[in-house]
C-alpha positions as a Python dict, from the first residue, in 0.01 Angstrom:
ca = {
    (1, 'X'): (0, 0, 0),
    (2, 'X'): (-253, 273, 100),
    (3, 'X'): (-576, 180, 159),
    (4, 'X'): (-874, 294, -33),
    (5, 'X'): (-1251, 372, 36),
    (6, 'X'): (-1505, 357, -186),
    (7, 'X'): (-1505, 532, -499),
    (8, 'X'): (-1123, 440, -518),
    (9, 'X'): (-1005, 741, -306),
    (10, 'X'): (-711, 686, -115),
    (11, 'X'): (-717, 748, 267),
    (12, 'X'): (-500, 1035, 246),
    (13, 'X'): (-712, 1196, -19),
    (14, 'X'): (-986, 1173, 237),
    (15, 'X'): (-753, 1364, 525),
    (16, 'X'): (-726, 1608, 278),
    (17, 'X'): (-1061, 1662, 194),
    (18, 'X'): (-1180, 1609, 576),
    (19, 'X'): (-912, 1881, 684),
    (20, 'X'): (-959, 2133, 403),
    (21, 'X'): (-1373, 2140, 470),
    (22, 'X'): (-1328, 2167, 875),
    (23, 'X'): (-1084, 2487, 803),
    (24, 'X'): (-1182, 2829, 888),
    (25, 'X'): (-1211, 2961, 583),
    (26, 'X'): (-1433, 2748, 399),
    (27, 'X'): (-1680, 2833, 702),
    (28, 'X'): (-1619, 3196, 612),
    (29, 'X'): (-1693, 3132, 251),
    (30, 'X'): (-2014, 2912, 369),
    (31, 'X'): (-2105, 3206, 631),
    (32, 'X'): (-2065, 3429, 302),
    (33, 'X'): (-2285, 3252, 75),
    (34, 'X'): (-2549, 3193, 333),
    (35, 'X'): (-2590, 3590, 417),
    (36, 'X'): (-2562, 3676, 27),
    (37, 'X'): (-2868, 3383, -64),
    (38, 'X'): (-3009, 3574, 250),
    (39, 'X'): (-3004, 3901, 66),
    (40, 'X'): (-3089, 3787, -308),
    (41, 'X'): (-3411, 3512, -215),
    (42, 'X'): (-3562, 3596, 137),
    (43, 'X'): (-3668, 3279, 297),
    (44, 'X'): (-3952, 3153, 451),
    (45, 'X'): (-3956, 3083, 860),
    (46, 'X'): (-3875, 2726, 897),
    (47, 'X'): (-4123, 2679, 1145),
    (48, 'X'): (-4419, 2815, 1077),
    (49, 'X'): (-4377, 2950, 744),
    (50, 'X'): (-4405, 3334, 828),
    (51, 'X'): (-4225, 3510, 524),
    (52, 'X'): (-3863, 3706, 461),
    (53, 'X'): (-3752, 3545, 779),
    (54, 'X'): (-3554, 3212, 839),
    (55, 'X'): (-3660, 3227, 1186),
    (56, 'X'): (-3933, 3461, 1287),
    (57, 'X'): (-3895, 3669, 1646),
    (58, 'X'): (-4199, 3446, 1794),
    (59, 'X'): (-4013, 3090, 1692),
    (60, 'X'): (-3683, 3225, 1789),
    (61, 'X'): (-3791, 3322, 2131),
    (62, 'X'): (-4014, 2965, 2141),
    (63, 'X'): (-3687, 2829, 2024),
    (64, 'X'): (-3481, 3009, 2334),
    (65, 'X'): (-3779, 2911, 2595),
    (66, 'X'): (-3773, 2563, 2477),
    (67, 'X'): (-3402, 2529, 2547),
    (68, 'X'): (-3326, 2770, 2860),
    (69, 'X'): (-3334, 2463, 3102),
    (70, 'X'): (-3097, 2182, 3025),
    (71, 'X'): (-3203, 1878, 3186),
    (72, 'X'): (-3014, 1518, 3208),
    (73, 'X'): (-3119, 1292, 2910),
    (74, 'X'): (-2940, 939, 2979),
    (75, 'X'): (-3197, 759, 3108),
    (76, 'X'): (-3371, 724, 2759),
    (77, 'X'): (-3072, 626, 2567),
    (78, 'X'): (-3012, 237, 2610),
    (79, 'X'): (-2685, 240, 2407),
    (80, 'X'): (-2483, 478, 2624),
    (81, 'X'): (-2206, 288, 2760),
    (82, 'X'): (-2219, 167, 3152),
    (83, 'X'): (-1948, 234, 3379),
    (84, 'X'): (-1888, -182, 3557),
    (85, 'X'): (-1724, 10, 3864),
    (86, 'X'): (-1986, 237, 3948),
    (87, 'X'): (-2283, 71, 3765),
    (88, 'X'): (-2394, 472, 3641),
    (89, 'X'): (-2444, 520, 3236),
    (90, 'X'): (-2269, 830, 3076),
    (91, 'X'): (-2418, 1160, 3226),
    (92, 'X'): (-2567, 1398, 2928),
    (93, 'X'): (-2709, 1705, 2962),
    (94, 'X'): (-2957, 1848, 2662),
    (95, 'X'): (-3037, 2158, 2599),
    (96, 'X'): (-3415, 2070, 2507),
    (97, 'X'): (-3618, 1825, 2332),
    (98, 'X'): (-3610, 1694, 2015),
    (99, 'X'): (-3958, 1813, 1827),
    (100, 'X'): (-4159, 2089, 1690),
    (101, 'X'): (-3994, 2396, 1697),
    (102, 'X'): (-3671, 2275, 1819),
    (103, 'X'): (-3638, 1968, 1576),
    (104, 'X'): (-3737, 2190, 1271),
    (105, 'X'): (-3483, 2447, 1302),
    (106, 'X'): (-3205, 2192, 1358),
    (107, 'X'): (-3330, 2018, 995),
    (108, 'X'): (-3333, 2290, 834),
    (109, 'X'): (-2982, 2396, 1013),
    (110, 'X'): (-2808, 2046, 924),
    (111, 'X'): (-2980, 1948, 565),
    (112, 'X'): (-3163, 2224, 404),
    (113, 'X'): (-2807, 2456, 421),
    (114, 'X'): (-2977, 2715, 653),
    (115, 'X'): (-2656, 2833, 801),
    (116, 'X'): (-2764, 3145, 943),
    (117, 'X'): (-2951, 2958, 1189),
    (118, 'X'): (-2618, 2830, 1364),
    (119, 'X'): (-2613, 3149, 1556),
    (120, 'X'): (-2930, 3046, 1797),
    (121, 'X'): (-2829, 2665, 1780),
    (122, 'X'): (-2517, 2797, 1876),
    (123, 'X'): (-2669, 2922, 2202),
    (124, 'X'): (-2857, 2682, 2309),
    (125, 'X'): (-2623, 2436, 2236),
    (126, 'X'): (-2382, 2669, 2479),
    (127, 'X'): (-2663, 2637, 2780),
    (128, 'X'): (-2613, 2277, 2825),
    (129, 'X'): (-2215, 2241, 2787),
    (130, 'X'): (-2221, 2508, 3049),
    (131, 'X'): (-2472, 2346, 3258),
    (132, 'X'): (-2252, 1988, 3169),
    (133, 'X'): (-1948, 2176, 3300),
    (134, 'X'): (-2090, 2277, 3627),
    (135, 'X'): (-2290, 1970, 3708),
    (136, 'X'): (-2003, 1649, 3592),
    (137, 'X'): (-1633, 1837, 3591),
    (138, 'X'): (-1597, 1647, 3969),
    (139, 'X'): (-1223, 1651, 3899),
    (140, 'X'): (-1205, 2004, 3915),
    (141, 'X'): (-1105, 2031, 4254),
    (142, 'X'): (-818, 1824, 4211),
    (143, 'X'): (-649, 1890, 3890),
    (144, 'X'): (-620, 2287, 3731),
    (145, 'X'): (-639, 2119, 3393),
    (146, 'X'): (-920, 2253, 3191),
    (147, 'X'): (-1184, 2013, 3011),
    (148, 'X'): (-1128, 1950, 2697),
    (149, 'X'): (-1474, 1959, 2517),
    (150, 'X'): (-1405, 1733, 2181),
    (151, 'X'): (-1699, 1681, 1941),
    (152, 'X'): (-1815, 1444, 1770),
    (153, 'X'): (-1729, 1431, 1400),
    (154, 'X'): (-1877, 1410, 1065),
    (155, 'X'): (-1784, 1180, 825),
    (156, 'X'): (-1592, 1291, 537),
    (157, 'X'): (-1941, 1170, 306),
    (158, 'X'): (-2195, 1428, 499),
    (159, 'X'): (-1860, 1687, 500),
    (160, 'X'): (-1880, 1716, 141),
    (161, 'X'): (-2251, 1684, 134),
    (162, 'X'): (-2320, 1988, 330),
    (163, 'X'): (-1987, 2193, 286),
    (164, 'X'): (-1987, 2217, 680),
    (165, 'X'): (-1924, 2061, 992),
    (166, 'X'): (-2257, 2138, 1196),
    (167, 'X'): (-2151, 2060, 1539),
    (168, 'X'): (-1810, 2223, 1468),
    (169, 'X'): (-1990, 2498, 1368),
    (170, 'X'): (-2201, 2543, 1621),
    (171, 'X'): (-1961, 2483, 1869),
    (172, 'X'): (-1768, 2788, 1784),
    (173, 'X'): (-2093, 3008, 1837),
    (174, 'X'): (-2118, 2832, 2191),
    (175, 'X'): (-1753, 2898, 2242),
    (176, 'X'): (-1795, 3313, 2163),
    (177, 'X'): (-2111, 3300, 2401),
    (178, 'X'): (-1914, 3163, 2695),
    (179, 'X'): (-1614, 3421, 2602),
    (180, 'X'): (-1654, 3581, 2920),
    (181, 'X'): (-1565, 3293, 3145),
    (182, 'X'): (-1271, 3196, 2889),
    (183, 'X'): (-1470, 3064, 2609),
    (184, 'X'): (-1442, 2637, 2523),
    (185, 'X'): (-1126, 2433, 2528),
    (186, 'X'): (-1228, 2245, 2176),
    (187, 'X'): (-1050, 2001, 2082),
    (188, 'X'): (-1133, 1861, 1753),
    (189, 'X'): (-931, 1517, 1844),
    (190, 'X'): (-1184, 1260, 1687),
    (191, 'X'): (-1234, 1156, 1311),
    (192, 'X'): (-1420, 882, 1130),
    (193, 'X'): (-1304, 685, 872),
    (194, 'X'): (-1536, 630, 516),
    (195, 'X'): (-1677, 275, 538),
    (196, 'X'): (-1776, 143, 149),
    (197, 'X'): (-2122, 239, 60),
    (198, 'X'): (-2380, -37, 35),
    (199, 'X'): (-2736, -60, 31),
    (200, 'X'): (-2863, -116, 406),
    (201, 'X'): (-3196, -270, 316),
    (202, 'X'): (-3266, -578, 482),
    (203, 'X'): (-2918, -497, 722),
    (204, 'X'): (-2930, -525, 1091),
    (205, 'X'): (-2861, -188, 1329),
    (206, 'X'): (-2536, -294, 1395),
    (207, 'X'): (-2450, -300, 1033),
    (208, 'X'): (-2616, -21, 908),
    (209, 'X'): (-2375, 152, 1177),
    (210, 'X'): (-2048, -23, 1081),
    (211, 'X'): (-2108, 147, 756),
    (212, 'X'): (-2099, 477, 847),
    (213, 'X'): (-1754, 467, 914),
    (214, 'X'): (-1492, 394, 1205),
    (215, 'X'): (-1430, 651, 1473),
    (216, 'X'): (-1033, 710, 1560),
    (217, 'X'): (-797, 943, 1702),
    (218, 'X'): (-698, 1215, 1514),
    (219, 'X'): (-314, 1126, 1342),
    (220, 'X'): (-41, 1230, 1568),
    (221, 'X'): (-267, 1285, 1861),
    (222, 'X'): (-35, 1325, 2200),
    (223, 'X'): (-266, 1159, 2453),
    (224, 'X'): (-224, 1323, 2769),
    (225, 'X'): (-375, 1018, 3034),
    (226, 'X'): (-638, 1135, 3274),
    (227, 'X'): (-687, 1418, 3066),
    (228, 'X'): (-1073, 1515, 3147),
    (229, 'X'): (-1276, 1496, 2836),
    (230, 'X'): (-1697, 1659, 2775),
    (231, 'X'): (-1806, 1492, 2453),
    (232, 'X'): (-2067, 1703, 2250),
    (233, 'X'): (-2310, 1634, 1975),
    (234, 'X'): (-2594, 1797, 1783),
    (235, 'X'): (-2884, 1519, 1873),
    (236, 'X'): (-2924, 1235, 2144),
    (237, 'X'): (-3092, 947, 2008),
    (238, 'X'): (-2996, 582, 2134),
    (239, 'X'): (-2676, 703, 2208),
    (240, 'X'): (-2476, 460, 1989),
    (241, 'X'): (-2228, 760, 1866),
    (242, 'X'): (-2167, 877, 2178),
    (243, 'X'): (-2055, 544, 2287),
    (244, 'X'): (-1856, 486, 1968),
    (245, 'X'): (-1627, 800, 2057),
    (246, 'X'): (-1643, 706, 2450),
    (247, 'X'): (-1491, 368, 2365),
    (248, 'X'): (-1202, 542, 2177),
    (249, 'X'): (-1129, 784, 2440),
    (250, 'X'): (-1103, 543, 2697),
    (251, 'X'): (-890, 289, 2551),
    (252, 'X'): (-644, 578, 2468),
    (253, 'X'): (-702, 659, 2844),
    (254, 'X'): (-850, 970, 2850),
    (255, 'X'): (-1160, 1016, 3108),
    (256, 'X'): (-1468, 1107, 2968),
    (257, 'X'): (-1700, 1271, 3224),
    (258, 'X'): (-1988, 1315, 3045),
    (259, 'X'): (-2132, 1475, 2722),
    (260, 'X'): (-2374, 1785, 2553),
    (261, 'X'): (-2619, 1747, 2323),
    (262, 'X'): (-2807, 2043, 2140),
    (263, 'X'): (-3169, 1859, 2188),
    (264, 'X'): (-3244, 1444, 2293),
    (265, 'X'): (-3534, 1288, 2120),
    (266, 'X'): (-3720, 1159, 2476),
    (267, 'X'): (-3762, 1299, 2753),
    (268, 'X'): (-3664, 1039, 3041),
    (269, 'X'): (-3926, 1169, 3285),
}
């Protein structure tokens, strides 16, 4: 018998529904929307406030300065998973720091349907997988494989919520920035599975986590061993989801060499 999530939806109906929101057309038709809501009710900067702009020239160039040097962001995440043979935690570059300028636009980016703003996520987010690239693909020198860069996915509840997958989205920005040096090898190879909804008051970390969902391989995955993998994500926090998907990977014996993130919430210096 199939298996069912909360509500009563099936798992399959789920698939459906996690596939048919992640396709390229319902980004078209949310790029559409955006630009026509653009047209018919100007909005406000979401930074400081300046009118008939989403992001005003002076916050999108703060926006650009504030991300132009990726720096490595591990050190301040104490869930990121420890490697026993070398005794050195995941490697992650960010692309800035999570505040002012740079946490406002991602907000209003991820849950106020801003979807214009994907374009200079999008770039930044491209500055540190391309500084991640250069600085952890060791393997490069033995192997012609390329990197596969998979990110990490929504669940199918905040896929229906927002109508969009942000770090898919932004991702394929990032991808068209880099299009002179042959663009991203994305690989959307990670899903998460709907946990049942509960009320997480008085719940420990660990189980407000479990119920966001399980994190698997994507159905009829053909896992290629060694293959190198660069996990990326929108935000750095403790780390927890990046270690989530790192787990998976490894078991099914890919090596992951590092990961992206768009902006980490401390700064480990």
């Amino acid at each position: 018998m199939e298996r069912q999530i909360a509500g009563g939806v099936p798992d399959s109906a789920a698939r459906w529904v996690d596939s048919v929101l992640r396709s390229a057309w319902v980004s078209a038709v949310c790029a559409a929307f955006a630009d026509l809501m653009w047209v018919l009710m100007p909005s406000d900067c979401v930074v400081c406030g300046a009118r008939d702009a989403v992001l005003c020239s002076a916050c999108t160039k703060n926006l650009h300065r504030s991300t132009l040097k990726p720096f490595r962001a591990e050190e301040a995440a104490e869930a990121l998973p420890l490697d026993l043979e070398t005794n050195v935690v995941l490697p992650v570059v960010a692309a800035g720091l999570y505040k002012d300028g740079v946490s406002a636009t991602v907000l209003a980016f991820k849950n106020h349907q801003r979807f214009t703003l994907k374009k200079e996520l999008g770039r930044s987010l491209a500055r540190a997988v391309r500084t991640a690239l250069e600085e952890l693909d060791v393997g490069s020198q033995r192997t012609s494989s390329p990197v596969w860069v998979v990110p990490i996915p929504a669940s199918p509840a905040s896929l229906k919520k927002r109508g969009y997958w942000p770090v898919g989205e932004l991702l394929k920005v990032a991808s068209k920035s880099m299009s002179h040096s042959g663009g991203l090898n994305v690989r959307s190879i990670l899903r998460v599975t709907s946990a049942a909804q509960s009320s997480h008051r008085g719940a420990s970390a660990r189980e407000r986590r479990s119920r966001r969902g399980t994190m698997t391989l994507a159905p009829g995955l053909t896992v290629l061993k060694g293959q190198r993998v660069l996990l990326v994500d929108d935000v750095l926090t403790t780390g927890a989801t990046l270690a989530q998907a790192h787990q998976v990977l490894r078991t099914a014996g890919f090596e992951v060499i590092g990961a992206a993130v768009l902006a980490a919430t401390q700064n480990p210096r």
